[in-house]
MDTraj code that builds the backbone (N, CA, C; nanometers):
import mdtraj as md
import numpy as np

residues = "UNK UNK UNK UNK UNK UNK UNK UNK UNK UNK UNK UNK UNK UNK UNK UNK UNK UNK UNK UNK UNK UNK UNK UNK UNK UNK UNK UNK UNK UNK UNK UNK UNK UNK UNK UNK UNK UNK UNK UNK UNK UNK UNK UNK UNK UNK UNK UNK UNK UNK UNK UNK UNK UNK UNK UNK UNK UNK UNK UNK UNK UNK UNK UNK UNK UNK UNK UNK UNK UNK UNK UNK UNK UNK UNK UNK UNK UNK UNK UNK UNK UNK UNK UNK UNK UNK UNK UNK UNK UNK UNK UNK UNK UNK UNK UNK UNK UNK".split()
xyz = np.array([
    [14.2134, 4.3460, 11.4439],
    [14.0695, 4.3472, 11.4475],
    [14.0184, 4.4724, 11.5183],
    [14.1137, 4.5041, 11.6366],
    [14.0299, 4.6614, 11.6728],
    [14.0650, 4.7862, 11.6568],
    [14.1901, 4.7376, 11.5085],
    [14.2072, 4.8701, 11.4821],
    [14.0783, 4.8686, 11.3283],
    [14.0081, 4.7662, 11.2753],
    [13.9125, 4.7798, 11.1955],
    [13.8327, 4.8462, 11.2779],
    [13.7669, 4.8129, 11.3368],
    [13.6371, 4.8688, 11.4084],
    [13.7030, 5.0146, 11.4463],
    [13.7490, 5.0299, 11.5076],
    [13.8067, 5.2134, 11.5066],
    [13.8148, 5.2668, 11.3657],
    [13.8389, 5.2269, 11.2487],
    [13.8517, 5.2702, 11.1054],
    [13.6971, 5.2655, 11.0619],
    [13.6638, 5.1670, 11.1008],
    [13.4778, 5.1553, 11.0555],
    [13.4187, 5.2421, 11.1620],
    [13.4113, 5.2440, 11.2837],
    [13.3241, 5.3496, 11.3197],
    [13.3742, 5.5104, 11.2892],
    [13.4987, 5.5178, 11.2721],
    [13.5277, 5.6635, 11.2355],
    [13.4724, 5.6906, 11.0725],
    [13.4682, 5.6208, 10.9900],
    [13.4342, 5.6162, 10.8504],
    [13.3085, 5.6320, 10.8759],
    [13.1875, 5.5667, 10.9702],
    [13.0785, 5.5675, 10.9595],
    [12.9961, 5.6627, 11.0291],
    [13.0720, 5.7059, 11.1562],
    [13.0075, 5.8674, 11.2250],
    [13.0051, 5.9913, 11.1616],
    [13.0709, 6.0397, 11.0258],
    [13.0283, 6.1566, 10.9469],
    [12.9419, 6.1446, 10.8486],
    [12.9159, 6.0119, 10.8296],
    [12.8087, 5.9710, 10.7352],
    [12.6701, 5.9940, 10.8174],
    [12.6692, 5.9452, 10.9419],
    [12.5376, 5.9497, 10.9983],
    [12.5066, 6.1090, 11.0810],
    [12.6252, 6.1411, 11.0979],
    [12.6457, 6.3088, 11.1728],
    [12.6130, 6.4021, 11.0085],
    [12.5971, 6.3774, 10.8958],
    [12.5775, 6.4927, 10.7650],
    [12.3945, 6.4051, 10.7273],
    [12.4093, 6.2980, 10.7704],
    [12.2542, 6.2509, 10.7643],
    [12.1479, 6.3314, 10.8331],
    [12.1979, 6.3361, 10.9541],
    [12.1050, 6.4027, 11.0518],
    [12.1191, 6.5583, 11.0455],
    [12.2141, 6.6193, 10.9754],
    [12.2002, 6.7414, 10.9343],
    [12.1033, 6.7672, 10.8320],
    [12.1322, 6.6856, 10.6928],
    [12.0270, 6.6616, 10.6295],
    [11.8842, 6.6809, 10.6751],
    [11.8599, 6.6325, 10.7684],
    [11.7482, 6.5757, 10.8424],
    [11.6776, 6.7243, 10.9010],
    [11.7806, 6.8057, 10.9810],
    [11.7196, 6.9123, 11.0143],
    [11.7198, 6.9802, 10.9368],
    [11.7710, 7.0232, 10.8413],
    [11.7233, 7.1529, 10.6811],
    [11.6066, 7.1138, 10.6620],
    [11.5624, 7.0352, 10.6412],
    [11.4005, 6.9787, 10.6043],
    [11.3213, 7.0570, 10.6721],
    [11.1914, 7.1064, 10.5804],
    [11.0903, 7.2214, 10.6857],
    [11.0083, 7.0789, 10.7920],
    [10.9232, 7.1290, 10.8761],
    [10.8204, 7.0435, 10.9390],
    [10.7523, 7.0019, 10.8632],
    [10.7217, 6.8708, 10.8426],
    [10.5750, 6.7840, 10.7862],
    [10.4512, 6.8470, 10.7610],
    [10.4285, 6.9330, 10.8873],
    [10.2701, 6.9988, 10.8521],
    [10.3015, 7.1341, 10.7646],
    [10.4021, 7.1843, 10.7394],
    [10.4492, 7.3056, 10.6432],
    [10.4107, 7.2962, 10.4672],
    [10.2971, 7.3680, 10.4820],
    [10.2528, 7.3558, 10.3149],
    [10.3441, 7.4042, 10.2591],
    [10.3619, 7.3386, 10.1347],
    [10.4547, 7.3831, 10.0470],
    [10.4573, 7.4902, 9.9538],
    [10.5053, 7.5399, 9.9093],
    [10.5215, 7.6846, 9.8391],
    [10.4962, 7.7292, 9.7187],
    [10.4420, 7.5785, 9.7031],
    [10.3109, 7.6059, 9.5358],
    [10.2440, 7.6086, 9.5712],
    [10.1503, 7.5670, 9.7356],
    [10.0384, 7.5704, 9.7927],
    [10.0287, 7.7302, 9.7971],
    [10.1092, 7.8140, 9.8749],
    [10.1085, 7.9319, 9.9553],
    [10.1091, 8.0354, 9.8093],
    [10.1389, 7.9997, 9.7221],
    [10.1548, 8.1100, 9.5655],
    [10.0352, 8.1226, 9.5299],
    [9.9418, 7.9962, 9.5239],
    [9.8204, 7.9939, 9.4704],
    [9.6780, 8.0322, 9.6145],
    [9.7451, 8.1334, 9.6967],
    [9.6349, 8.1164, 9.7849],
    [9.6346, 8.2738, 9.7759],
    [9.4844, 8.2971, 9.7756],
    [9.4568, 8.4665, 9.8253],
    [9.4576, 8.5225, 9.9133],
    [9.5100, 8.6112, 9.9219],
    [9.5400, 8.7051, 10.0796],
    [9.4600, 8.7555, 10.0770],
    [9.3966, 8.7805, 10.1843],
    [9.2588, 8.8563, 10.1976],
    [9.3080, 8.9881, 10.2869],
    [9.4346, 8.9764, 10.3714],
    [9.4709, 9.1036, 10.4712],
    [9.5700, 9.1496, 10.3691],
    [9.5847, 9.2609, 10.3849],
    [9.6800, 9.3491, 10.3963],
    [9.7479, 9.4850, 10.4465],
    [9.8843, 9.4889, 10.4022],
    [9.9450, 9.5779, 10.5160],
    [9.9782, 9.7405, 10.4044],
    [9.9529, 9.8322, 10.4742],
    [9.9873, 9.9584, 10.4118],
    [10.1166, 9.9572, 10.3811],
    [10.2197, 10.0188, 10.2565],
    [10.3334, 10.0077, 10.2653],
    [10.3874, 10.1137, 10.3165],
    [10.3238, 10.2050, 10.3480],
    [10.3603, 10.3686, 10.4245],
    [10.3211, 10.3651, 10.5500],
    [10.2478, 10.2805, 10.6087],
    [10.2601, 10.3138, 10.7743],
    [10.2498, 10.1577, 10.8236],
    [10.1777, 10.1052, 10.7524],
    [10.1977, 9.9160, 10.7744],
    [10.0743, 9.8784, 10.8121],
    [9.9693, 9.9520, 10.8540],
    [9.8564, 9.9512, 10.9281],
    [9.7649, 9.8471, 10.8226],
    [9.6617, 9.7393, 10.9318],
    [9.6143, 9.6824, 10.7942],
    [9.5138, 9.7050, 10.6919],
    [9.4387, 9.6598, 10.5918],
    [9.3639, 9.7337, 10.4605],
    [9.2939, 9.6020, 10.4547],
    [9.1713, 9.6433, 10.3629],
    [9.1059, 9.5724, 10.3213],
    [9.1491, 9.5484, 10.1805],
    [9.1295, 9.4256, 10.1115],
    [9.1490, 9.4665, 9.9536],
    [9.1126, 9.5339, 9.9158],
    [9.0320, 9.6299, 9.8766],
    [8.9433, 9.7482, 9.8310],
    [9.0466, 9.8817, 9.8612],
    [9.0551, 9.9014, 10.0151],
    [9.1751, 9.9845, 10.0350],
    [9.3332, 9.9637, 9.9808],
    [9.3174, 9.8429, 9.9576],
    [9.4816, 9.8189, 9.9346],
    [9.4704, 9.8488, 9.7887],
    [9.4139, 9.7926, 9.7091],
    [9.4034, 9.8244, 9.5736],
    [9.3847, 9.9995, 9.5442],
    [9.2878, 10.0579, 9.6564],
    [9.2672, 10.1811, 9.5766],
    [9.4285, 10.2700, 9.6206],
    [9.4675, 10.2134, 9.7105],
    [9.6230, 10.2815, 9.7749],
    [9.7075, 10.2621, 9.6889],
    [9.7103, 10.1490, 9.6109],
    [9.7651, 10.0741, 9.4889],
    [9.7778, 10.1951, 9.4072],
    [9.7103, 10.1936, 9.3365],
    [9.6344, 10.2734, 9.1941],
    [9.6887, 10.4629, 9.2455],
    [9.6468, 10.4873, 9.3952],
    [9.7250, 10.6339, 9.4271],
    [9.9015, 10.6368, 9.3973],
    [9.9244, 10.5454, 9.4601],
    [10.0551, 10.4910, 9.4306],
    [10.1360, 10.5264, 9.3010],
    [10.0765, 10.4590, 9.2094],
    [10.1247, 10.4608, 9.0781],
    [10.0927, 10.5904, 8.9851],
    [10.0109, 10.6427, 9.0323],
    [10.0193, 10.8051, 8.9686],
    [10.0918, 10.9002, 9.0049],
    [10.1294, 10.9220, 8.8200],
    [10.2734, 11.0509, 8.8359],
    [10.1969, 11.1518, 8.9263],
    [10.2885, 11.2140, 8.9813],
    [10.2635, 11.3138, 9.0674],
    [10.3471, 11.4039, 8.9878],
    [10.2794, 11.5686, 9.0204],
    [10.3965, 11.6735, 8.9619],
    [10.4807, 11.6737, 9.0687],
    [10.5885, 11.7060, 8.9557],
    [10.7569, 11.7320, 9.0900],
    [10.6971, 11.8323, 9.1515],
    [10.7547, 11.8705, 9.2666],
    [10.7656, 11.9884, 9.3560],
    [10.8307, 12.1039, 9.2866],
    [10.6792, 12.2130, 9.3138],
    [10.7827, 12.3602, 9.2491],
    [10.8902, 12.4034, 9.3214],
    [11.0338, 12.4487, 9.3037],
    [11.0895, 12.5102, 9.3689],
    [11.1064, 12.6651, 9.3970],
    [11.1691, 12.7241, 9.4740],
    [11.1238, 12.8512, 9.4649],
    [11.2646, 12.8973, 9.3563],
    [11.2132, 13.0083, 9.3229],
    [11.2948, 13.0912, 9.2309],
    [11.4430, 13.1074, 9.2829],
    [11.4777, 13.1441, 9.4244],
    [11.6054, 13.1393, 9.4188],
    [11.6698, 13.0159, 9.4439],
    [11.6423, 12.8957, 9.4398],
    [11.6985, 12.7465, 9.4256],
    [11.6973, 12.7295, 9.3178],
    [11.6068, 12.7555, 9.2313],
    [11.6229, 12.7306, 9.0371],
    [11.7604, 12.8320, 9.0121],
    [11.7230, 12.9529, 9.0434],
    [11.8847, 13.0578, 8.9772],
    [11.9802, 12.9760, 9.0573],
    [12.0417, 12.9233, 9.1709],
    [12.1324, 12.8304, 9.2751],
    [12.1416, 12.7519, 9.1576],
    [12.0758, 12.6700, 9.1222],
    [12.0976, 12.5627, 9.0289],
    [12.1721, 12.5569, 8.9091],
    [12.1211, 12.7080, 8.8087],
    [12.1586, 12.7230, 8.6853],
    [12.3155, 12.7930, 8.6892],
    [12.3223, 12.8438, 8.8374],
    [12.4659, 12.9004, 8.8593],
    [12.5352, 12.7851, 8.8786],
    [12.5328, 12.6613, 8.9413],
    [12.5849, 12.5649, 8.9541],
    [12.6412, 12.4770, 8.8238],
    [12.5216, 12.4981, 8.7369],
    [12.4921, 12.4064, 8.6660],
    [12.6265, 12.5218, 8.5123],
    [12.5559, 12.6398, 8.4891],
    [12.7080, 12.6748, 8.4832],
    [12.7948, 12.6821, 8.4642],
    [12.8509, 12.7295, 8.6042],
    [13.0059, 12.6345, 8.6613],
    [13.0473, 12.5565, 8.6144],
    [12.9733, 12.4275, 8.6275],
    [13.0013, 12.2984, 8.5949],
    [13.0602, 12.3049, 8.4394],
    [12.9735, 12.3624, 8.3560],
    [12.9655, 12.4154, 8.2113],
    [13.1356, 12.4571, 8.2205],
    [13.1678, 12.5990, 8.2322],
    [13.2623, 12.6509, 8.2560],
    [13.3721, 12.5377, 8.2759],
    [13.4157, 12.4893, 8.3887],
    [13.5244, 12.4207, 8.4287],
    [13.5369, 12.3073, 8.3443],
    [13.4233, 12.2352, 8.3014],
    [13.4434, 12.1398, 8.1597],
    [13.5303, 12.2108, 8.0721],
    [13.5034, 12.3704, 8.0182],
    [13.5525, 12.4187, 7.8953],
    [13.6942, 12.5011, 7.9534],
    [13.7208, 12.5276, 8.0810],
    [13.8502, 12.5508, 8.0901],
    [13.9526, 12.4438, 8.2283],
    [14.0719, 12.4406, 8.2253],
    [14.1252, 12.4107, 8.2749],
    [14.1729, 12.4364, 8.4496],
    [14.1169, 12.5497, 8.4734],
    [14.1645, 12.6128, 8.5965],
    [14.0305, 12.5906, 8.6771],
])
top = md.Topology()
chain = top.add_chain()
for i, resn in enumerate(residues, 1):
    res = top.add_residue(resn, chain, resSeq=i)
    for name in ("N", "CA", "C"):
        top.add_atom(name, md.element.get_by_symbol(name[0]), res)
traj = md.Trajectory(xyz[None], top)
């Protein structure tokens, strides 16, 4: 008889020890849920270049700067010839072996 009860409470303490784990993964009760928080408008926001905060108006027009191509950077003339000598090379050693 008390080797049952040692077999039943050992059988029954990982059941109630993975319960109460259970138990803490769970967010808090007052934690809206995350179809709540998708459908809600942010009214602040944060710059993505210095973090500082924006109004929507600013964030949108920072938006819109954002997404326009910019021209590449000219380089100067002797980094373009650097390049085409490189570039070349590269040419070259493809077409020979040494």
């Amino acid at each position: 008889m008390k080797q049952l009860t040692v077999c039943w409470a050992m059988s029954i303490a990982p059941a109630i020890l993975s319960w109460s784990a259970i138990a803490r993964a769970l967010p808090p009760p007052d934690d809206p849920p995350e179809e709540i928080l998708r459908t809600e408008i942010v009214l602040e926001a944060r710059s993505p270049i210095d973090g500082e905060p924006l109004t929507p108006a600013e964030y949108a027009r920072l938006q819109a700067e954002l997404q326009q191509p910019n021209d590449p950077p000219q380089l100067s003339s002797d980094v373009r010839y650097n390049i085409f000598l490189l570039r070349l090379l590269k040419l070259i050693r493809t077409v020979t072996p040494f």
